[in-house]
C-alpha positions as CSV (number, residue, x, y, z in Angstrom):
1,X,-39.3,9.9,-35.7
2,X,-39.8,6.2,-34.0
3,X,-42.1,5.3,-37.4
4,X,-39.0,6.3,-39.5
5,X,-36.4,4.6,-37.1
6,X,-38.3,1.5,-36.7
7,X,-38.5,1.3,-40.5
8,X,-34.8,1.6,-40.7
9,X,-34.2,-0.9,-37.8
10,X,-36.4,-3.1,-40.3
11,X,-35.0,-2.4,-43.1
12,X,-31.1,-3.1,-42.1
13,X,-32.8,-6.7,-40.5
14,X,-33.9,-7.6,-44.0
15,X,-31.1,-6.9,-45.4
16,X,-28.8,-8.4,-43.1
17,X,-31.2,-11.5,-43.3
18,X,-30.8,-11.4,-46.6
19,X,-27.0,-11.0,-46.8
20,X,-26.8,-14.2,-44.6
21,X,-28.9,-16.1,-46.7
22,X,-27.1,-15.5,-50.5
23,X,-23.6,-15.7,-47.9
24,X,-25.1,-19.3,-47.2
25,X,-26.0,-19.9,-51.0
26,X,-22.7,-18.6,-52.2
27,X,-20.0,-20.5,-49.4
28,X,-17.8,-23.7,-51.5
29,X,-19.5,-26.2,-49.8
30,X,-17.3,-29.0,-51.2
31,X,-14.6,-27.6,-49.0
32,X,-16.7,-26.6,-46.4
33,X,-17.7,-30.4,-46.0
34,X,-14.5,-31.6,-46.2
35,X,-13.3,-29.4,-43.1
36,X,-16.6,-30.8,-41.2
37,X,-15.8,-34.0,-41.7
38,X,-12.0,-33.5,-40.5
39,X,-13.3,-32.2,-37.3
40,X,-16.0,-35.1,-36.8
41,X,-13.4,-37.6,-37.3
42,X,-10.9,-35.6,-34.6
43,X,-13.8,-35.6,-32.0
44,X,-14.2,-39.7,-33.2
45,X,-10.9,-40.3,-32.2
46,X,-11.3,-38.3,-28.7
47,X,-14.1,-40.4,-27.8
48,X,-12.3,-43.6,-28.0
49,X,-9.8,-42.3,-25.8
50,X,-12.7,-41.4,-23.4
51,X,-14.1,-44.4,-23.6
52,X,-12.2,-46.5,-20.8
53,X,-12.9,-43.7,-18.0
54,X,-16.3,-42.2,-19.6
55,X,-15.4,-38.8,-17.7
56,X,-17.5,-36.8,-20.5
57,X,-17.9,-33.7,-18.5
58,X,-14.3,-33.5,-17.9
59,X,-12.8,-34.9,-21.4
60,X,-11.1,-33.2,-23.9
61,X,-14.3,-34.1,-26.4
62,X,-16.3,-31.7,-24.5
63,X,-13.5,-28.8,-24.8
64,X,-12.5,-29.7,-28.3
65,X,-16.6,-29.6,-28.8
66,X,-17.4,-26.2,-27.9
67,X,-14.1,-25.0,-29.7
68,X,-15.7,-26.5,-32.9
69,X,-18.6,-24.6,-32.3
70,X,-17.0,-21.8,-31.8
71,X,-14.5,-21.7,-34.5
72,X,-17.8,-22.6,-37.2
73,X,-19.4,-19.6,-35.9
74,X,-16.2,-17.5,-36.4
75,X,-15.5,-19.2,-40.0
76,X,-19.1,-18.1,-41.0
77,X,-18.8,-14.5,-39.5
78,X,-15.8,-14.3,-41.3
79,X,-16.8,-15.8,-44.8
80,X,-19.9,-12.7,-43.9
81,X,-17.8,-9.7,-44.3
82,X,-15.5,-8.7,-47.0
83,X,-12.2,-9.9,-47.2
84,X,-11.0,-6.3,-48.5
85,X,-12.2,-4.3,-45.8
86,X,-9.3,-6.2,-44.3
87,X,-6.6,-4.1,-46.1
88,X,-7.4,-1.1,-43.7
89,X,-7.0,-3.4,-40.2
90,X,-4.0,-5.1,-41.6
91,X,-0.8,-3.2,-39.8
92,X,-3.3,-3.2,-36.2
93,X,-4.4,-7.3,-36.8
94,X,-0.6,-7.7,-36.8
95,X,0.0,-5.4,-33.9
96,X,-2.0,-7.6,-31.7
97,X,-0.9,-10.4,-32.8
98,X,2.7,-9.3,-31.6
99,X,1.6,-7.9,-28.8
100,X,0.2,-11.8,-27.7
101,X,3.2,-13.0,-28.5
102,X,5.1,-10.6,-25.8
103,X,2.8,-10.9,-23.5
104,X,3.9,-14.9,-23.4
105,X,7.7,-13.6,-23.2
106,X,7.0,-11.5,-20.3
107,X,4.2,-13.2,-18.1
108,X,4.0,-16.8,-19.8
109,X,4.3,-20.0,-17.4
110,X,6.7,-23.3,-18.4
111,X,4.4,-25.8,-19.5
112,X,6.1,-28.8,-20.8
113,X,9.5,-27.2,-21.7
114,X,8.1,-24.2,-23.4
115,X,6.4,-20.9,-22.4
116,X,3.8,-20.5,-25.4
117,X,0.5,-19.7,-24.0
118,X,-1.7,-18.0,-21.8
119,X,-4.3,-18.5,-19.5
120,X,-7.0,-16.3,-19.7
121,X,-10.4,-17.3,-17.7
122,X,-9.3,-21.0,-17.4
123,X,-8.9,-21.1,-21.3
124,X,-5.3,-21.9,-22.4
125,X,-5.1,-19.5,-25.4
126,X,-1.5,-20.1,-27.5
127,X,-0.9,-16.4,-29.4
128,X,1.4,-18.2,-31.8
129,X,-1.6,-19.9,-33.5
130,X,-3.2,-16.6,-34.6
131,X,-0.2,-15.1,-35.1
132,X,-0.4,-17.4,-38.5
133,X,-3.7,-15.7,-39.7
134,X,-2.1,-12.3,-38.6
135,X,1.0,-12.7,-40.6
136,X,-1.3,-14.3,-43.6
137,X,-3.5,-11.0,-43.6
138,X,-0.4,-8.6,-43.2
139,X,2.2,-10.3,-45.9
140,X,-1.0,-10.5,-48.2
141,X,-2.0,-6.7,-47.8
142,X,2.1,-5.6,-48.2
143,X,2.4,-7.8,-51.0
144,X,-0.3,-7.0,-53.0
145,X,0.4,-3.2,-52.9
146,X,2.3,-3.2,-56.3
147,X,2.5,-5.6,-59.2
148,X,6.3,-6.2,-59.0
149,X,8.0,-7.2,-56.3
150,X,11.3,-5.2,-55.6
151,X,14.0,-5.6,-52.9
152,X,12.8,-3.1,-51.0
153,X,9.6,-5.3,-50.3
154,X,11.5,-8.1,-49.8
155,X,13.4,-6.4,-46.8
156,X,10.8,-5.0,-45.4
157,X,8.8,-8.3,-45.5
158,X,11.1,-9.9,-44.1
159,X,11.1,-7.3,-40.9
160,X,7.7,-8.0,-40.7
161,X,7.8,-11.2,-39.8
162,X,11.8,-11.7,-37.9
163,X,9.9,-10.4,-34.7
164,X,7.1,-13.1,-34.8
165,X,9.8,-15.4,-35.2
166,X,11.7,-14.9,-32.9
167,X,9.8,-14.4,-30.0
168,X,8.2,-18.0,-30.9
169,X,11.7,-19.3,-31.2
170,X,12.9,-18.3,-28.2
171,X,9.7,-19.7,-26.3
172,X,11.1,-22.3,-28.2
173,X,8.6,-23.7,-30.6
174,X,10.7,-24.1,-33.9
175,X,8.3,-25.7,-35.6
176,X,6.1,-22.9,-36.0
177,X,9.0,-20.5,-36.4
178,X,10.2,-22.5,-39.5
179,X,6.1,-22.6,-40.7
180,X,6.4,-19.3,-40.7
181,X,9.0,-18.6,-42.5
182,X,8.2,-20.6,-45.1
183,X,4.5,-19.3,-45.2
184,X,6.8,-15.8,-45.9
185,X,9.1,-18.0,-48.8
186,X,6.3,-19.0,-50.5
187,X,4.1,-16.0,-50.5
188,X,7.2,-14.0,-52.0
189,X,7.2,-17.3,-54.8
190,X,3.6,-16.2,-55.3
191,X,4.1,-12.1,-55.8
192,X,6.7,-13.1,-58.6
193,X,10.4,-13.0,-57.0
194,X,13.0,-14.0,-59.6
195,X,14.7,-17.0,-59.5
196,X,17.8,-15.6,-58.7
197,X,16.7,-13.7,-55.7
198,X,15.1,-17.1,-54.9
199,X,18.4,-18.8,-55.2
200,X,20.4,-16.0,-53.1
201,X,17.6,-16.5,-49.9
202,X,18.0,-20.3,-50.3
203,X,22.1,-19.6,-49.8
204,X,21.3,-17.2,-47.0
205,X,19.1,-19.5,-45.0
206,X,21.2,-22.4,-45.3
207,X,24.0,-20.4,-43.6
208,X,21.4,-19.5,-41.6
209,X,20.7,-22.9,-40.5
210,X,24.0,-24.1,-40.0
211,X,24.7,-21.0,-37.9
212,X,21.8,-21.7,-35.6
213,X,22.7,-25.8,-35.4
214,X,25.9,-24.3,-34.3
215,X,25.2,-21.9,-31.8
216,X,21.4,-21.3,-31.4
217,X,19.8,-24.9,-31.1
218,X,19.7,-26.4,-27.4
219,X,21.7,-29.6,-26.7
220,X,17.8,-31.8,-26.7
221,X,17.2,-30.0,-30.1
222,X,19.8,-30.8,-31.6
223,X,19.3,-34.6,-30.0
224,X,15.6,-34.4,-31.9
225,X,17.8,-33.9,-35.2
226,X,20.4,-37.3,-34.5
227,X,17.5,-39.6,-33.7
228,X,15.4,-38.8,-36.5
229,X,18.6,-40.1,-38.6
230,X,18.5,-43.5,-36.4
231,X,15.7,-43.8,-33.7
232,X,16.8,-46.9,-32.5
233,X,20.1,-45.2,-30.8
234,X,18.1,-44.4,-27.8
235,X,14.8,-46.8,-28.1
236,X,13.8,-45.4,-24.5
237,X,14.4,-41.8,-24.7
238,X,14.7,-39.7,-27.2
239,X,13.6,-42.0,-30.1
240,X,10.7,-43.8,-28.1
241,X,7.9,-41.7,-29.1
242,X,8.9,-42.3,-33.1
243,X,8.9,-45.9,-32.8
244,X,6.2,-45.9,-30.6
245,X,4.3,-44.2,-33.6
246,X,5.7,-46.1,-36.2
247,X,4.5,-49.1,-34.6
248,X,1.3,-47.8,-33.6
249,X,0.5,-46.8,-37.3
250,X,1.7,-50.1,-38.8
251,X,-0.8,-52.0,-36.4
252,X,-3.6,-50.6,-37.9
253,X,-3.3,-52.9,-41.5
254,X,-6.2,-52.2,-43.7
255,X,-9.4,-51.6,-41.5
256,X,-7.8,-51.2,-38.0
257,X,-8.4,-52.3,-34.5
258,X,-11.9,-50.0,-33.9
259,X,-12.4,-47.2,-32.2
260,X,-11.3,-47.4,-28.1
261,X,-9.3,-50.8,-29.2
262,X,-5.9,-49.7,-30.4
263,X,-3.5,-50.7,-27.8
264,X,-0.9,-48.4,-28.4
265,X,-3.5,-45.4,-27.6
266,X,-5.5,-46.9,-25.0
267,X,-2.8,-48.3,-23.1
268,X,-0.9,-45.0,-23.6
269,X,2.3,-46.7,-24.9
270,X,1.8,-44.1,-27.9
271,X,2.8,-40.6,-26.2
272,X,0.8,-37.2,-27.6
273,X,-1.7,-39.3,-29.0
274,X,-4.2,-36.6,-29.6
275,X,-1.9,-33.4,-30.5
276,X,1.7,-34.4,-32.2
277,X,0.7,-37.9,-33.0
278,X,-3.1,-38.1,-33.5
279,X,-2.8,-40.0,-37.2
280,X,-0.6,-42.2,-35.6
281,X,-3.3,-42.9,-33.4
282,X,-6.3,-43.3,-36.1
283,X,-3.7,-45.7,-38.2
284,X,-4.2,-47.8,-35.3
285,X,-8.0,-47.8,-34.9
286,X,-9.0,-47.0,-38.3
287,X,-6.4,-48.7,-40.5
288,X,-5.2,-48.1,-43.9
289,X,-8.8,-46.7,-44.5
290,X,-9.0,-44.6,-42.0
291,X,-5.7,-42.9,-43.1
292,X,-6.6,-42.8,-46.7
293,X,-10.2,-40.7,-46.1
294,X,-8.0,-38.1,-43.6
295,X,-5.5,-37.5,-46.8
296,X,-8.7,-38.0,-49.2
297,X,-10.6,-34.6,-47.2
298,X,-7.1,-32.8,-46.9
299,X,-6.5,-33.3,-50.6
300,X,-10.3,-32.0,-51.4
301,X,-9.7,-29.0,-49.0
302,X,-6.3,-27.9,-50.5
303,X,-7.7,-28.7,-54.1
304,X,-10.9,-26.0,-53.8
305,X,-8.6,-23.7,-51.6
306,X,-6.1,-23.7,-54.7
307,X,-8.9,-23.2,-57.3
308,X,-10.3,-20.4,-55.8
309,X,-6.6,-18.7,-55.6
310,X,-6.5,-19.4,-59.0
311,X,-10.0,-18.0,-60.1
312,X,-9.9,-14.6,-58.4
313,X,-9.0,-12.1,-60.3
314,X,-7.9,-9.5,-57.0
315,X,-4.2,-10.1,-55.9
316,X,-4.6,-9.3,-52.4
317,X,-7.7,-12.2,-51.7
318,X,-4.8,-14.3,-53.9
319,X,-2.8,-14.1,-51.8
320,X,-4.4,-14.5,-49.0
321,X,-6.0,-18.2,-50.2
322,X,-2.5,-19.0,-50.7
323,X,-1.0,-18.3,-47.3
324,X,-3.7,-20.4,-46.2
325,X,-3.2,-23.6,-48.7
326,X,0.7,-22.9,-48.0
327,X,0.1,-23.3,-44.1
328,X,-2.6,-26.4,-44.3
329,X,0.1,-28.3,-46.9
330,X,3.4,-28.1,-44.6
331,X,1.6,-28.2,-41.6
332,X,0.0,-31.6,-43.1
333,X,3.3,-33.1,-44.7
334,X,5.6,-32.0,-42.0
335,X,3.1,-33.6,-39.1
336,X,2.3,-36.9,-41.1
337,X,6.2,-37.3,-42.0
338,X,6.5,-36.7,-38.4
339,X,4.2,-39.6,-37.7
340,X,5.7,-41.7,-40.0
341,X,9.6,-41.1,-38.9
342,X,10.5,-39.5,-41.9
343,X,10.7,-35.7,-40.7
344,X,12.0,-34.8,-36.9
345,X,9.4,-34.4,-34.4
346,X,8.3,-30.7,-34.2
347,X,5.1,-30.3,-32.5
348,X,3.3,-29.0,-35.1
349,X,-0.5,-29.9,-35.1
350,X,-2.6,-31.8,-37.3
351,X,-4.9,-29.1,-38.6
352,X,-8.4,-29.6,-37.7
353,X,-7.4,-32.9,-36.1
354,X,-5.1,-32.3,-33.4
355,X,-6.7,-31.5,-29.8
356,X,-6.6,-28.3,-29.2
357,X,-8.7,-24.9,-29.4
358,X,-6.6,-22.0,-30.3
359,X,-4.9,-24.4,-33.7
360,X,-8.6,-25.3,-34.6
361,X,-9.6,-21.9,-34.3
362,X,-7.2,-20.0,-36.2
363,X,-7.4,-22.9,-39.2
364,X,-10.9,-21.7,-39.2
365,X,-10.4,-18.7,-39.5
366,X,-8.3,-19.5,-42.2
367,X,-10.9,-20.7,-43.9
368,X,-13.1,-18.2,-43.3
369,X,-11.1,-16.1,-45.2
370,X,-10.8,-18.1,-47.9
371,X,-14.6,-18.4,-48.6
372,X,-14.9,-14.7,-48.6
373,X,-12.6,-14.2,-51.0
374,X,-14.7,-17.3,-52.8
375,X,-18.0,-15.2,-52.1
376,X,-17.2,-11.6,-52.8
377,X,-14.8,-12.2,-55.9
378,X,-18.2,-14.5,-57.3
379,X,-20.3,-11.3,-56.4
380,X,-17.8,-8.7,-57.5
381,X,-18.8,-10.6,-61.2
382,X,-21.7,-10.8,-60.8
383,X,-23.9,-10.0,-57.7
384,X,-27.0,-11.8,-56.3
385,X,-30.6,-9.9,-57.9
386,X,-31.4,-9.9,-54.0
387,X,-28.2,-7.6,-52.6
388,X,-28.6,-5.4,-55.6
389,X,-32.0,-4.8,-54.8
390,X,-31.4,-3.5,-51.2
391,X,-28.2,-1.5,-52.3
């Protein structure tokens, strides 16, 4: 009995050795790399900023650090097991999810105007970040049930994902509220809804927006709306940290001030500097250049996240590459435009870029995702010799 059970013990380590190894050969390395690089750069820019105190023990590079680590490991466990096994977990992934995001209604703290995370053994974990990959998983699993979308779906879609919502509007954070929503808008695009029904949400959700600038949206909300349309009515206040970022990513010209030099940053002129207005911040000390390779990588990524939507042949792992590529694209045009005072400032981050652990963590995750849909729809084809060996 211990011969036969230590054979099996060594038999299931092979295998698993095994499984990690062809996992390894089979990952999209292209996109992989770009998503490295991303994060290398984000932990660039943090060192400039630590550079005038050199405080390493205490700086946000050493936090942001072990959340890289930590979010890698989580993107390769994740890439390791198959994305459709996921079907079965989908309803209780979103039922924890949810129940984070009450937990922050009912025992949250205030911290800076909103009540949107936790603490939890000195870590700051914020729900509403992995309430993304929860809703991603869940919309993709209740989509891809049938091949035609009906209005019934679209209903009780839309239930799915009005409790999310609201409980991270009222914390407030809109800008993840409205990222949300249109994660749900374009998923629906995706699964085949008619223009028409199309057309009738659009009408719906502009009454739905005037409705809430009327009577939902706080007076300083509303304020973030009216400087957006002319900054320069309140230079000190509300409009200071857009021109302060404007300027801050005009100073950079071509090849920048260097890393540690950028006034703006190191003087701390440029508010948020490594969550809501990071690019602004590597404009300034990388330049032109520096800007270009950020949008160079996030192009790459998007591209091979796209192309593997595209190639797999299973709607569910579809659908869930394209709530991913639907969340990295808005959350990358509405934060640059945000940088560059051409949409309102909404707080939301910088994937990969932007300090902070639970937002790096869930992207990876993300991604995770998306290279096991990459992996087992390859080996759904056709399967490494080695795996069909051992099963």
């Amino acid at each position: 009995m211990v011969i036969k059970r230590l054979r099996r013990q060594v038999v299931s380590g092979t295998q698993n050795t095994v499984r990690s190894i062809e996992v390894l050969k089979s990952l999209d390395w292209v996109l992989a790399g770009a998503a490295l690089l991303l994060v290398l750069l984000s932990l660039a820019v943090l060192v400039s900023s630590a550079i005038p105190s050199q405080e390493w023990t205490s700086s946000r590079f050493v936090k942001q650090s072990f959340a890289a680590i930590v979010s890698l490991i989580a993107a390769f466990v994740i890439a390791k097991l198959p994305y459709h096994s996921l079907r079965r977990y989908a309803l209780l992934i979103y039922g924890i999810a949810l129940l984070g995001l009450i937990t922050v209604f009912l025992t949250g703290q205030v911290i800076r105007g909103t009540v949107s995370r936790l603490e939890i053994a000195g870590l700051q974990i914020q729900p509403s970040e992995f309430m993304k990959v929860a809703l991603v998983i869940t919309l993709a699993w209740f989509l891809s049930r049938t091949s035609r979308l009906s209005w019934r779906q679209v209903i009780i879609s839309a239930l799915m994902f009005a409790a999310p919502i609201l409980l991270i509007a009222i914390e407030p954070d809109l800008g993840v509220a409205m990222l949300l929503l249109a994660l749900w808008a374009s998923l629906l695009v995706f699964s085949g809804l008619s223009w028409s029904a199309i057309s009738g949400l659009s009408v719906i959700a502009l009454a739905a927006a005037l409705a809430s600038w009327r009577w939902l949206l706080a007076d300083y909300q509303q304020e973030r709306l009216l400087i957006f349309l002319d900054p320069s009515r309140d230079p000190l206040g509300a409009g200071y940290n857009i021109l302060q970022s404007i300027v801050a990513l005009g100073s950079g010209r071509i090849v920048g001030r260097g890393l540690g030099h950028g006034p703006q940053s190191q003087l701390e002129f440029l508010p948020e500097r490594h969550t809501d207005f990071i690019l602004s911040s590597i404009g300034e000390e990388l330049g032109f250049i520096g800007v270009f390779l950020i949008l160079l990588l996030y192009g790459i990524l998007l591209w091979r996240i796209l192309r593997i939507a595209q190639t797999t042949n299973d709607n569910f792992g579809r659908l869930l590459a394209t709530g991913t590529f639907t969340i990295l694209l808005i959350s990358l045009t509405v934060s640059a435009g945000m940088n560059m005072g051409l949409i309102p400032v909404t707080g939301i981050p910088l994937p990969m870029l932007s300090y902070g652990g639970s937002s790096l963590l869930s992207t990876f995750v993300l991604l995770g995702l998306v290279q096991s849909v990459h992996v087992y729809s390859k080996w759904a084809q056709s399967p490494p010799m080695e795996i069909s060996n051992l099963t």
